[in-house]
VOPAGU-2260 file (C-alpha; in pm, 1 decimal, decimal comma):
REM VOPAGU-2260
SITE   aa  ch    i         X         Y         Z
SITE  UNK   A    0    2171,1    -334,8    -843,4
SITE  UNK   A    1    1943,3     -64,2    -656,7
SITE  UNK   A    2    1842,4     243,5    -865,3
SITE  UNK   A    3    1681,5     383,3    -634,5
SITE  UNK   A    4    1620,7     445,6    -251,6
SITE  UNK   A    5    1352,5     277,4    -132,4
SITE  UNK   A    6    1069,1     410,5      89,3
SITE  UNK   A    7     884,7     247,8     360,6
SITE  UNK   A    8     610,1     177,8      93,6
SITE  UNK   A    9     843,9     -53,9     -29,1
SITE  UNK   A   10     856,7    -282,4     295,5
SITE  UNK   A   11     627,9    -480,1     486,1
SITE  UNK   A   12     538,2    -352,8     808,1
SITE  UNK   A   13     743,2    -642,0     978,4
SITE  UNK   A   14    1074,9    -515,7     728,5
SITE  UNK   A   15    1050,3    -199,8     817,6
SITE  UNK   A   16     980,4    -208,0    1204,5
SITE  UNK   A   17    1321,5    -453,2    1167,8
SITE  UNK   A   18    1496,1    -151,2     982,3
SITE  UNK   A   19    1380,2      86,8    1283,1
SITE  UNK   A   20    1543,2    -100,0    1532,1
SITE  UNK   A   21    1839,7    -167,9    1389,8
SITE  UNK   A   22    1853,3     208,5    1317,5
SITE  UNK   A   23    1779,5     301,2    1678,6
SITE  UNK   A   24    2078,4      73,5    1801,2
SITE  UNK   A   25    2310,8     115,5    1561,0
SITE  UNK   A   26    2425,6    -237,3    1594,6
SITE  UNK   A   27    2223,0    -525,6    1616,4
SITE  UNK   A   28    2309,7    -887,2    1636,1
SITE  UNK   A   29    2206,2   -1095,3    1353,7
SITE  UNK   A   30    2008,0   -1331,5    1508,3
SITE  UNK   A   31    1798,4   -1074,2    1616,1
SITE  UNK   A   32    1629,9   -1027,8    1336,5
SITE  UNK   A   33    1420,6   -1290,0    1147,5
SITE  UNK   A   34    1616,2   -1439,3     851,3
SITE  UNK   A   35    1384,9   -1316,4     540,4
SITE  UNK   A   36    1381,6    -997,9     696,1
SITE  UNK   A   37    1751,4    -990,7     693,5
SITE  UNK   A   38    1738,6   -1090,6     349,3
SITE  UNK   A   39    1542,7    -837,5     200,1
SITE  UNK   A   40    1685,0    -540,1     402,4
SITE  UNK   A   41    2033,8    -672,4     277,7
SITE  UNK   A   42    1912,2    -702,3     -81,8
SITE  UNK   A   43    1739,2    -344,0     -76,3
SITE  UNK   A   44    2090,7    -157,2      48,1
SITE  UNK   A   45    1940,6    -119,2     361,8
SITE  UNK   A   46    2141,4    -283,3     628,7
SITE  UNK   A   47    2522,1    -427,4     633,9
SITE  UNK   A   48    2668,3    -719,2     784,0
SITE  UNK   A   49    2970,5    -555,0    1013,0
SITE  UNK   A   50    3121,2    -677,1    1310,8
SITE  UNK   A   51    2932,3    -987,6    1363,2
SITE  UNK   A   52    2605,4    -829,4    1363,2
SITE  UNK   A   53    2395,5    -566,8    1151,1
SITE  UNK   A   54    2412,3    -214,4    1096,7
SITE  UNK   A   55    2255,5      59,4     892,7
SITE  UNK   A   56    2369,4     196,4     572,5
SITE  UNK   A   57    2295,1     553,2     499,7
SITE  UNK   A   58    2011,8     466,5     272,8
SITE  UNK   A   59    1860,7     263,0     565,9
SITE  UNK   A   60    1859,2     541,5     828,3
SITE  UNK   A   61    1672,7     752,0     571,0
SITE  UNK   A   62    1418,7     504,0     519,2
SITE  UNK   A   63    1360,3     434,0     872,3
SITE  UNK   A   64    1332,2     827,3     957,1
SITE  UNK   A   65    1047,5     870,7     659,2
């Protein structure tokens, strides 16, 4: 369960440049982005799996905006 928002601090450089993108398309397909990347963004309330493909929650446009 996720107490908190996290901050970019909280990502690797790799995560988060994953999180931008996604952010700046709004939709990405999943195979798009690398697997433990996925993972991690998913686990940290980041991203959602919609529509056949990925998409940002709230909490992961904030984090990609910081």
């Amino acid at each position: 369960m996720i107490t908190r928002i996290p901050t970019p601090l909280d990502l690797t450089l790799r995560e988060f440049v994953s999180l931008r993108n996604i952010v700046i398309r709004s939709f990405t397909p999943s195979h798009q982005v690398a697997a433990p990347d996925k993972e991690r963004l998913l686990e940290l309330g980041l991203i959602q799996i919609g529509m056949g493909g990925l998409m940002p929650t709230p909490a992961g446009r904030i984090v990609a905006r910081l």
